[in-house]
MDTraj code that builds the backbone (N, CA, C; nanometers):
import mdtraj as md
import numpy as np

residues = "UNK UNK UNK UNK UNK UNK UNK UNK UNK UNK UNK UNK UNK UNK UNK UNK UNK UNK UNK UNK UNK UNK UNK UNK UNK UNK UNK UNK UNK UNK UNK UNK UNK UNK UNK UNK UNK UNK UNK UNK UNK UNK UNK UNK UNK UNK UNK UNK UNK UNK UNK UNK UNK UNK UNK UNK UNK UNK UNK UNK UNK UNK UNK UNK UNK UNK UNK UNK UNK UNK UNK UNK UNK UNK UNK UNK UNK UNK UNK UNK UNK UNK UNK UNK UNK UNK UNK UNK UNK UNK UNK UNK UNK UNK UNK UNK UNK UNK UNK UNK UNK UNK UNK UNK UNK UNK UNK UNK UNK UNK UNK UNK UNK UNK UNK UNK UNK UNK UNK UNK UNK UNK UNK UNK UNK UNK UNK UNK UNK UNK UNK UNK UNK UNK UNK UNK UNK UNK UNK UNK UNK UNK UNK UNK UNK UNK UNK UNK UNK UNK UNK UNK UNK UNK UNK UNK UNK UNK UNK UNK UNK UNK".split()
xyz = np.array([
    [1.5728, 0.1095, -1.3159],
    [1.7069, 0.1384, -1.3612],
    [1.8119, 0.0984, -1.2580],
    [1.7489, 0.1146, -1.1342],
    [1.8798, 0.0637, -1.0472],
    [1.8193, -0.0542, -0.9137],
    [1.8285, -0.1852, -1.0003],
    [1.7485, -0.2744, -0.9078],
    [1.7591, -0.2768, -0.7688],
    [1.8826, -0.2749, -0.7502],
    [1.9427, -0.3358, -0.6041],
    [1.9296, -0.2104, -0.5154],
    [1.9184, -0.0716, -0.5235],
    [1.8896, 0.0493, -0.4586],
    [1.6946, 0.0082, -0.4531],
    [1.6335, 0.0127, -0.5533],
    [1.5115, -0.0516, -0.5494],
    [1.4476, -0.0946, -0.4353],
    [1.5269, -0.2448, -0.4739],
    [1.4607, -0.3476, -0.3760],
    [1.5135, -0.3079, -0.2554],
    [1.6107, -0.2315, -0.2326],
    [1.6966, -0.2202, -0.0339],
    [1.5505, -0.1453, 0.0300],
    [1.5296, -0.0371, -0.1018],
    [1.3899, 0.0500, -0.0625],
    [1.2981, 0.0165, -0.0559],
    [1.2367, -0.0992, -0.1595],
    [1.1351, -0.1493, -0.1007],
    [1.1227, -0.2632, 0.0414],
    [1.2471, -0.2892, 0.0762],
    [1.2563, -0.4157, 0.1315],
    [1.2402, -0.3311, 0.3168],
    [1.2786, -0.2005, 0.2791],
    [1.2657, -0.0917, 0.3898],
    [1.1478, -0.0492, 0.4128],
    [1.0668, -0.0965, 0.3501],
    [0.9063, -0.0936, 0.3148],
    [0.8101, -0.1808, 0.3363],
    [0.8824, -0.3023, 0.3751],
    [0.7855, -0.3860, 0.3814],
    [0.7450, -0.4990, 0.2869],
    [0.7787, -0.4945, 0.2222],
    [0.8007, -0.6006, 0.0725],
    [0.8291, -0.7282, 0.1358],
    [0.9350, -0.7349, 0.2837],
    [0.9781, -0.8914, 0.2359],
    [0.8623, -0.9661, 0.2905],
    [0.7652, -0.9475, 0.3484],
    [0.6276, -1.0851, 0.4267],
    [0.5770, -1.0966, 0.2871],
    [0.5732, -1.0016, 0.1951],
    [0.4671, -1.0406, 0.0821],
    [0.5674, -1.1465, -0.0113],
    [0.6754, -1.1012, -0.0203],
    [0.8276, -1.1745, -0.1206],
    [0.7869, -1.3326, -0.0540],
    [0.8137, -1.3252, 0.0695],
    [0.8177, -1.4767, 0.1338],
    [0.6817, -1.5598, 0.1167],
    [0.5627, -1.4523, 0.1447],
    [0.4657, -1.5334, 0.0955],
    [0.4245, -1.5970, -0.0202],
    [0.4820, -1.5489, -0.1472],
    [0.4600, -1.6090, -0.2584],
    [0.5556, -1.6661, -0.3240],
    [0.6488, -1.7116, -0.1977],
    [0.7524, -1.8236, -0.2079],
    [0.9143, -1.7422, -0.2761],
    [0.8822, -1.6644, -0.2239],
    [0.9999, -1.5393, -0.2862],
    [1.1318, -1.6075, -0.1769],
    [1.2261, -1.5449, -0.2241],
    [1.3506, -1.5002, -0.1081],
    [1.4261, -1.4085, -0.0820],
    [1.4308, -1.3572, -0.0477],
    [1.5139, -1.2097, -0.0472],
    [1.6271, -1.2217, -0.0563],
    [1.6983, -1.3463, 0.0088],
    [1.8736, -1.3399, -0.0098],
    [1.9115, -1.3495, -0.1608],
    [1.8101, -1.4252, -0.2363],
    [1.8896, -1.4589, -0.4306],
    [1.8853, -1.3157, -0.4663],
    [1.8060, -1.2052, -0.4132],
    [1.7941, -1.1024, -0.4468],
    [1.9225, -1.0261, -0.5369],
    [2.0002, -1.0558, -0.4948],
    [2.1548, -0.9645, -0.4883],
    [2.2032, -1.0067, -0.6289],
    [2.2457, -1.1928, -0.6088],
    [2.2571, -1.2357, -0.7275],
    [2.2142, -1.2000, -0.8151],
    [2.0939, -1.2253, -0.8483],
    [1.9716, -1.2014, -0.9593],
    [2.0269, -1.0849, -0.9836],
    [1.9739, -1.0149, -0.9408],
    [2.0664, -0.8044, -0.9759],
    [2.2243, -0.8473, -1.0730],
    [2.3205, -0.8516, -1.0242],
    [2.4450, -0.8822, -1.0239],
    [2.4836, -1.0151, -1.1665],
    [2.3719, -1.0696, -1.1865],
    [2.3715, -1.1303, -1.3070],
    [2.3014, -1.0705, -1.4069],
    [2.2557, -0.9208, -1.4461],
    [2.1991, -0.9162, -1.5019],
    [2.0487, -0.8757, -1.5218],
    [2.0149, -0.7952, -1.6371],
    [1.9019, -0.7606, -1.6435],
    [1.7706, -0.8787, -1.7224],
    [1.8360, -0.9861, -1.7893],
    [1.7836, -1.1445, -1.8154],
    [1.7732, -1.1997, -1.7066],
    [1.8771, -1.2317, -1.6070],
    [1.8289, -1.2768, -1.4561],
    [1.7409, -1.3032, -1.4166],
    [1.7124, -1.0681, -1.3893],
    [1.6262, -1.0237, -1.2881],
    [1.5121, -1.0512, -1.3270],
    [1.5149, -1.0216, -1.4631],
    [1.3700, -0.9924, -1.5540],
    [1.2908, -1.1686, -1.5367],
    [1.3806, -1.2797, -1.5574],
    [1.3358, -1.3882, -1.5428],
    [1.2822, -1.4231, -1.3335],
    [1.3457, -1.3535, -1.2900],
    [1.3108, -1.4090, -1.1179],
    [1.2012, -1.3131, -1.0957],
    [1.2236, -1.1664, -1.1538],
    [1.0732, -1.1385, -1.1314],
    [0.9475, -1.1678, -1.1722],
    [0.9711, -1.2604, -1.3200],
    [0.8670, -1.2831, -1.4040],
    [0.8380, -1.4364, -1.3081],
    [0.9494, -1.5036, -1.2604],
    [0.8558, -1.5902, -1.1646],
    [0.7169, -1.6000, -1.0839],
    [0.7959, -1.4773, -0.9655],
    [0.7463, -1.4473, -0.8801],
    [0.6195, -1.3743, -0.9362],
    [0.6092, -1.3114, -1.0260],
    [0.4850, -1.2304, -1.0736],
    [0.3886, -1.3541, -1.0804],
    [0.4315, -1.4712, -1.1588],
    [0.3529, -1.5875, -1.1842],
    [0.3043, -1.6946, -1.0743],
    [0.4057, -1.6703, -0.9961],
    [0.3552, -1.7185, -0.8477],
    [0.2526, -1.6471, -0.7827],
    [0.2130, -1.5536, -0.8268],
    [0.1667, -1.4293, -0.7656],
    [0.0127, -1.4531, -0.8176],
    [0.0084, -1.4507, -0.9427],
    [-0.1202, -1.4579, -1.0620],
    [-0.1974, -1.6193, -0.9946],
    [-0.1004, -1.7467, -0.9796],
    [-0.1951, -1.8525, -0.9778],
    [-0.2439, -1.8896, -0.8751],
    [-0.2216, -1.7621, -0.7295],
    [-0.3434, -1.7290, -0.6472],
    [-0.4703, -1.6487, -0.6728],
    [-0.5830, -1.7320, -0.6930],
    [-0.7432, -1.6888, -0.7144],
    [-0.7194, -1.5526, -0.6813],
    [-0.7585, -1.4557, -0.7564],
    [-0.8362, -1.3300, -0.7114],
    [-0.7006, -1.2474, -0.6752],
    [-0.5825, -1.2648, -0.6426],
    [-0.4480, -1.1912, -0.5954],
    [-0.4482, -1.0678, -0.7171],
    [-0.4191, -1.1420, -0.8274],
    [-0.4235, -1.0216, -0.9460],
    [-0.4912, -0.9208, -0.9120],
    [-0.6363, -0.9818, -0.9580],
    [-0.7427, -0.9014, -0.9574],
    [-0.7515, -0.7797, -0.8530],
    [-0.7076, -0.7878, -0.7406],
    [-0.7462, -0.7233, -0.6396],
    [-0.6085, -0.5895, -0.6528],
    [-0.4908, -0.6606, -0.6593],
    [-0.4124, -0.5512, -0.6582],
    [-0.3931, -0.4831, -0.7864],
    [-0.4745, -0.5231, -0.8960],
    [-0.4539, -0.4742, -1.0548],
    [-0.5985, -0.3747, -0.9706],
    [-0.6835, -0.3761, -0.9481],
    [-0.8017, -0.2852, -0.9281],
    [-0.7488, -0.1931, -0.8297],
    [-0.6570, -0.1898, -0.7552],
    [-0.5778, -0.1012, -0.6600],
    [-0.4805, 0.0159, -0.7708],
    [-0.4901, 0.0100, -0.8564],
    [-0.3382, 0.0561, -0.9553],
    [-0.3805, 0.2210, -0.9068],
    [-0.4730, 0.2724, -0.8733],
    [-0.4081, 0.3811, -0.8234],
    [-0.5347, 0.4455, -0.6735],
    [-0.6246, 0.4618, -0.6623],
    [-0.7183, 0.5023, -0.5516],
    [-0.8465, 0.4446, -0.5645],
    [-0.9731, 0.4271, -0.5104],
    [-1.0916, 0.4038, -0.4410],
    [-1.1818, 0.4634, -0.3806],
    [-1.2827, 0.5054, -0.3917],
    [-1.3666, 0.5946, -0.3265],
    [-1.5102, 0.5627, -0.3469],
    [-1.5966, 0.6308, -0.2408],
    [-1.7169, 0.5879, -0.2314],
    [-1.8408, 0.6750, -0.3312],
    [-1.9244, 0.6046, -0.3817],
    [-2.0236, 0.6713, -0.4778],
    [-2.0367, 0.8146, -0.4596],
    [-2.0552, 0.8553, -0.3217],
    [-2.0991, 1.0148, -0.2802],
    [-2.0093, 1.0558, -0.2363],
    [-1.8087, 1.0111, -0.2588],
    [-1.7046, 1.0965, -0.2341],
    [-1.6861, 1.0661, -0.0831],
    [-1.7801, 1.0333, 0.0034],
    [-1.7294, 1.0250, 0.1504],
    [-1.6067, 0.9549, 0.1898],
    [-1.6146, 0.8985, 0.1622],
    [-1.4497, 0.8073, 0.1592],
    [-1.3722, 0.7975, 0.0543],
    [-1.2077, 0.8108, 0.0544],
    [-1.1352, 0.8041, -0.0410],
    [-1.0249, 0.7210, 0.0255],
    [-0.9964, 0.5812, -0.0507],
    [-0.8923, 0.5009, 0.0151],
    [-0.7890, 0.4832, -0.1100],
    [-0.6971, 0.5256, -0.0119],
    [-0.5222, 0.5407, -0.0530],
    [-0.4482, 0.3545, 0.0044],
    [-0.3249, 0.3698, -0.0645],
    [-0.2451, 0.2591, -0.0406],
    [-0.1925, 0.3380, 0.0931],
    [-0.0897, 0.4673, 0.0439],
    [0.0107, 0.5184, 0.1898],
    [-0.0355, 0.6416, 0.1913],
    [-0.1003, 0.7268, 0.0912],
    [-0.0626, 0.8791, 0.0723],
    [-0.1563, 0.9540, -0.0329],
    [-0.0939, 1.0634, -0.0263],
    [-0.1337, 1.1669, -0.1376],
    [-0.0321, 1.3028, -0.0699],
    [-0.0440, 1.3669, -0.2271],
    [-0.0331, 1.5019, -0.2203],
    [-0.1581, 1.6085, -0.1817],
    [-0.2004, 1.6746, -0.0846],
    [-0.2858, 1.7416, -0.0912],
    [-0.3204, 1.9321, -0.1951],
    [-0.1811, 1.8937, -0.2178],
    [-0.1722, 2.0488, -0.3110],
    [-0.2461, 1.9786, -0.4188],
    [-0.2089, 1.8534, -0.5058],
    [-0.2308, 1.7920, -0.6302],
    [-0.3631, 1.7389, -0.6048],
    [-0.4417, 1.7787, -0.7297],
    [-0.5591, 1.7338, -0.7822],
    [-0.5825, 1.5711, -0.7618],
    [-0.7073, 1.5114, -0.7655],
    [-0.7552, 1.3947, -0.7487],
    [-0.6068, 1.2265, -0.8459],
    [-0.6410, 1.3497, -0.9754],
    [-0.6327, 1.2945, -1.1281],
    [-0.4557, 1.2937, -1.1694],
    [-0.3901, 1.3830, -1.0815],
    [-0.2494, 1.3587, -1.0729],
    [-0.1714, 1.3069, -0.9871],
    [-0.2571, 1.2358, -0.8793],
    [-0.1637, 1.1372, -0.7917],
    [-0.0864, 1.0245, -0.8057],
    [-0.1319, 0.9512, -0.8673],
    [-0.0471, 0.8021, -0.8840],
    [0.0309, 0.7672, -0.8581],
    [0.1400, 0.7522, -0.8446],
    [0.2502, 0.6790, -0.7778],
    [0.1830, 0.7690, -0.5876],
    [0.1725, 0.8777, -0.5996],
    [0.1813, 0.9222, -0.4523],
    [0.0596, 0.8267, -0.3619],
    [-0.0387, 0.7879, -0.4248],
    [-0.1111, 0.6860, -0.3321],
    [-0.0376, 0.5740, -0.2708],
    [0.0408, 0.5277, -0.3619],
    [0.1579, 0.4383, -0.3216],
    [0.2328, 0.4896, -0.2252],
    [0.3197, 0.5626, -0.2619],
    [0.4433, 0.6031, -0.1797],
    [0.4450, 0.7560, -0.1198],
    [0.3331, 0.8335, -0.1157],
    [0.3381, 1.0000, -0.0958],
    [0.2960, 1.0279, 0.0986],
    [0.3908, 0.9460, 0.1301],
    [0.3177, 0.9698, 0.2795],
    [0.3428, 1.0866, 0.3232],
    [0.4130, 1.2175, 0.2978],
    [0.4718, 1.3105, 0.3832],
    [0.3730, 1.4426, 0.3950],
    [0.2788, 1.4448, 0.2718],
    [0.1425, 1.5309, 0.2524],
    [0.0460, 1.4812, 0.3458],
    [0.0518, 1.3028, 0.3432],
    [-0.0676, 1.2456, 0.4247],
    [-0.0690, 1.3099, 0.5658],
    [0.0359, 1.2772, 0.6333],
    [0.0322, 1.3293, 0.8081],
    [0.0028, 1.5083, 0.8019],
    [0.0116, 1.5838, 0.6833],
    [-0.0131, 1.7436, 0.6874],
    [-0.1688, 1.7622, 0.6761],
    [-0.2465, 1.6434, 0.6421],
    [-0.3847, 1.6628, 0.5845],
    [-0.4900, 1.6987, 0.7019],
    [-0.5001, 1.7837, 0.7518],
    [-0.5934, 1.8826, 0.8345],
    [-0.6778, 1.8931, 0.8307],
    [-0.7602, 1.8833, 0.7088],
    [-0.8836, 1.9094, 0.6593],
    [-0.9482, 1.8041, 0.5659],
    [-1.0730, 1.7900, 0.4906],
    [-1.0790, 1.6620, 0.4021],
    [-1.0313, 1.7505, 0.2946],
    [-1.0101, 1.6342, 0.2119],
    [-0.9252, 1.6051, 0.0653],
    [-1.0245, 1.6985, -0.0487],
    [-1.0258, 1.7455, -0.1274],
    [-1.0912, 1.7417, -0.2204],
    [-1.2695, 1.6759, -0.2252],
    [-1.3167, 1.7300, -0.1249],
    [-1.4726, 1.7201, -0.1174],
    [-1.5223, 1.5870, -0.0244],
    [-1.4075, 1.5096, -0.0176],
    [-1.3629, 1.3752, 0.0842],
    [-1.3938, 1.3954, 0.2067],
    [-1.4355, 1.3107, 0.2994],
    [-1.4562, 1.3748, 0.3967],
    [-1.3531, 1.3390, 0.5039],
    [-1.3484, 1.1843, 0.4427],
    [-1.1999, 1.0987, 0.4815],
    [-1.1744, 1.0422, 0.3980],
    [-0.9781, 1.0518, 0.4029],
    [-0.8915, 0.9613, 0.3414],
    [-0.8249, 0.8646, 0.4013],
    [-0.8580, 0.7386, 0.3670],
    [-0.8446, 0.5950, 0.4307],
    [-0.7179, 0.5306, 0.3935],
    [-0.6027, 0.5119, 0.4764],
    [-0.4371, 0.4789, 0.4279],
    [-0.4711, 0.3100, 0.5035],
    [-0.4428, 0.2187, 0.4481],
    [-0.4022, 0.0655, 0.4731],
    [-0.2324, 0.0665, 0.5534],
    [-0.1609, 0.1628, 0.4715],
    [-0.0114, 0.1574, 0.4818],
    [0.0524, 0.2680, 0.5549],
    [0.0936, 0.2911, 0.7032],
    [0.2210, 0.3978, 0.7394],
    [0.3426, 0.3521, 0.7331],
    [0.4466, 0.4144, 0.6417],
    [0.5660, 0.3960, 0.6944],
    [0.6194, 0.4558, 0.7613],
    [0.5595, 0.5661, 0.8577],
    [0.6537, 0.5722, 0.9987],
    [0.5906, 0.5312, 1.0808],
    [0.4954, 0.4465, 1.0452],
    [0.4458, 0.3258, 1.1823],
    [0.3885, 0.4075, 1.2889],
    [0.2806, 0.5186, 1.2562],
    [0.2236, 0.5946, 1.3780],
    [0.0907, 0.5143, 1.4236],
    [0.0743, 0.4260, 1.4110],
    [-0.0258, 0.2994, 1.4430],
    [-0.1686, 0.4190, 1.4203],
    [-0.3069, 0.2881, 1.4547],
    [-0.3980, 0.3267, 1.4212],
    [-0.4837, 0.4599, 1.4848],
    [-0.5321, 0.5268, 1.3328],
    [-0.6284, 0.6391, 1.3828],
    [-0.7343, 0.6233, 1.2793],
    [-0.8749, 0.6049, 1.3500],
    [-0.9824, 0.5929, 1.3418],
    [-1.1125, 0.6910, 1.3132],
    [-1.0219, 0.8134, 1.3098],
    [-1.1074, 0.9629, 1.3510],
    [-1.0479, 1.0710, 1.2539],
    [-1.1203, 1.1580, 1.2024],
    [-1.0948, 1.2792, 1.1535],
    [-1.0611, 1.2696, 0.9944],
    [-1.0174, 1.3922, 0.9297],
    [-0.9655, 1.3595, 0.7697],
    [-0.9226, 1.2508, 0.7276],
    [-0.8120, 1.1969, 0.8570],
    [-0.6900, 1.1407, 0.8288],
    [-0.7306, 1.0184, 0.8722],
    [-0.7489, 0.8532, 0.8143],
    [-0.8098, 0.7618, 0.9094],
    [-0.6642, 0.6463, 0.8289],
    [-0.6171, 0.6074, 0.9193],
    [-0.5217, 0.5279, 0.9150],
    [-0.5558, 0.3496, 0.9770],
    [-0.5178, 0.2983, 0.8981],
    [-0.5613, 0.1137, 0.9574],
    [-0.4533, 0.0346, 0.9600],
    [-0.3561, 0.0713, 0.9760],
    [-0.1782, 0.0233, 0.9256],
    [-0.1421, -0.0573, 1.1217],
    [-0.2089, -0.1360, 1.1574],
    [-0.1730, -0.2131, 1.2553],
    [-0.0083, -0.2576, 1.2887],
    [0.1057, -0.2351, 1.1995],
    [0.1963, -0.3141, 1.1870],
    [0.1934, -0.4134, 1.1230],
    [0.1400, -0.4724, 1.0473],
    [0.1026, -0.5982, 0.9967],
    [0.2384, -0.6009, 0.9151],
    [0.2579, -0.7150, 0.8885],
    [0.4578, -0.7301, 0.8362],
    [0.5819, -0.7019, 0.9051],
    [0.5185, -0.5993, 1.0213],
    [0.6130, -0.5524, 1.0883],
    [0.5999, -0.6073, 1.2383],
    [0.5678, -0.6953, 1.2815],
    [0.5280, -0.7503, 1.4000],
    [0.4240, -0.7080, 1.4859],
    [0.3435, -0.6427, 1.3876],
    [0.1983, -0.5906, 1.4348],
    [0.1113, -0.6724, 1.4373],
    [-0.0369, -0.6414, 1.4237],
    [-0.1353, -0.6760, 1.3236],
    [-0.2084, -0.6999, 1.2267],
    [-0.2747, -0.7985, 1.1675],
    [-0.3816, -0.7258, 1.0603],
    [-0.4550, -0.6700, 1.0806],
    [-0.4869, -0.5375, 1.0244],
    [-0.6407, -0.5001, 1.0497],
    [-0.7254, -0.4911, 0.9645],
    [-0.8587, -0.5283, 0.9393],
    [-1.0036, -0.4677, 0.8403],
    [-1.0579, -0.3960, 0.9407],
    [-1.1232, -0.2826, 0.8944],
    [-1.2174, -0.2242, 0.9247],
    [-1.2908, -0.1609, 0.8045],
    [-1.4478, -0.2428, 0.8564],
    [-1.5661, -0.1616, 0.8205],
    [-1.6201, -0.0449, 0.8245],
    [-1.6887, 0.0484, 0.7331],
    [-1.6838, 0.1795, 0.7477],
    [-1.8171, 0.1700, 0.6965],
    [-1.8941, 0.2929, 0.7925],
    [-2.0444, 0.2961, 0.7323],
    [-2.0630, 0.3741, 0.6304],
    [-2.1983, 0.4226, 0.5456],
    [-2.1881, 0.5808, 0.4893],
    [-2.0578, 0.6783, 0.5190],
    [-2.1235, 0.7320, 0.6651],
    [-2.0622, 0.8449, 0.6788],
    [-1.9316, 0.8718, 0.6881],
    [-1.8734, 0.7231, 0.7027],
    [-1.6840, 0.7200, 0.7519],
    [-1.7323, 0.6491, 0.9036],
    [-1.7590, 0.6617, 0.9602],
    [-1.7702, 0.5722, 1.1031],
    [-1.7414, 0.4685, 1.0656],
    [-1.6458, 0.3925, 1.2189],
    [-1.6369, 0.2620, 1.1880],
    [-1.7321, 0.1764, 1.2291],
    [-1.7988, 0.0853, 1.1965],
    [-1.8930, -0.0266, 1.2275],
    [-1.8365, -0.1462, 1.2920],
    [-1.6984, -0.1850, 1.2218],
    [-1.6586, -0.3150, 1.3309],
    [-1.5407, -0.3113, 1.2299],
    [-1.4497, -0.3730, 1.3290],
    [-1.3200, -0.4204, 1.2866],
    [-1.2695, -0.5686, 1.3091],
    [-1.1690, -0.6633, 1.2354],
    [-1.0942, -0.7282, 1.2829],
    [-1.0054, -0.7335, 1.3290],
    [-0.8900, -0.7871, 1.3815],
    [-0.7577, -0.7641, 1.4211],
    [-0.7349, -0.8930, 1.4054],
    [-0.5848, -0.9371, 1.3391],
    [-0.5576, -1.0622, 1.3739],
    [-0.3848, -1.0695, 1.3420],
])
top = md.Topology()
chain = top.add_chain()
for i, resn in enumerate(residues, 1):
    res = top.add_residue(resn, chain, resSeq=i)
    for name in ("N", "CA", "C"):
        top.add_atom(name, md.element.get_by_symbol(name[0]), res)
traj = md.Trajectory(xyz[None], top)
């Protein structure tokens, strides 16, 4: 409903390395808004399509649409977050965007033993240990990338950095 508040928020988020990578720009941004909801609807339907005719891109973030977890519950991987008051089955958008429960999480989740975040937005860099296992290197933000491998139990086995 309100593009240009939107995108300032997502763009405060981290959005623009992914915008640029799939040949996006952030400055037409404004325009596009400012002309209209035909515009926008057409520059995002670009970029969505720029997006799709990289192999496997879809796929991966359409299988992300809301959490991840391991056969026997030991691991549960989030985008940024969760609510820990809220049940498994009512999170959705908060995996995305619910970081303020994540840093309160003390204990495991709902039978979890760890919950695995890719994404901080207050940039408290990596933690490897306990409920709370964070892999958010900075990456977009003049950090790193990171993967890390996780065994059964939640231990890490090996990581990349790049």
């Amino acid at each position: 409903m309100q593009p240009a508040e939107t995108f300032a928020w997502m763009m405060a988020h981290g959005v623009e390395a992914t915008l640029r990578a799939y040949g996006g720009n952030p400055a037409e941004a404004g325009a596009k808004f400012r002309a209209g909801v035909v515009v926008t609807t057409r520059w995002t339907t670009e970029l969505r399509e720029r997006f799709i005719r990289h192999p496997g891109h879809y796929d991966f973030v359409h299988g992300l649409a809301s959490a991840a977890y391991t056969a026997d519950q030991t691991l549960l991987f989030v985008n940024a977050g969760l609510d820990p008051g809220k049940p498994l089955d009512v999170q959705n958008d908060l995996f995305w965007w619910g970081t303020a429960g994540f840093e309160g999480l003390a204990q495991p989740y709902a039978g979890f033993r760890h919950v695995v975040r890719g994404y901080d937005a207050e940039r408290g860099g990596v933690r490897l240990d306990g409920p709370v296992i964070s892999i958010d290197a900075g990456c977009g933000f003049g950090g790193h990338l990171l993967a890390v491998c996780f065994a059964a139990d939640g231990s890490v086995v090996d990581q990349i950095r790049i």
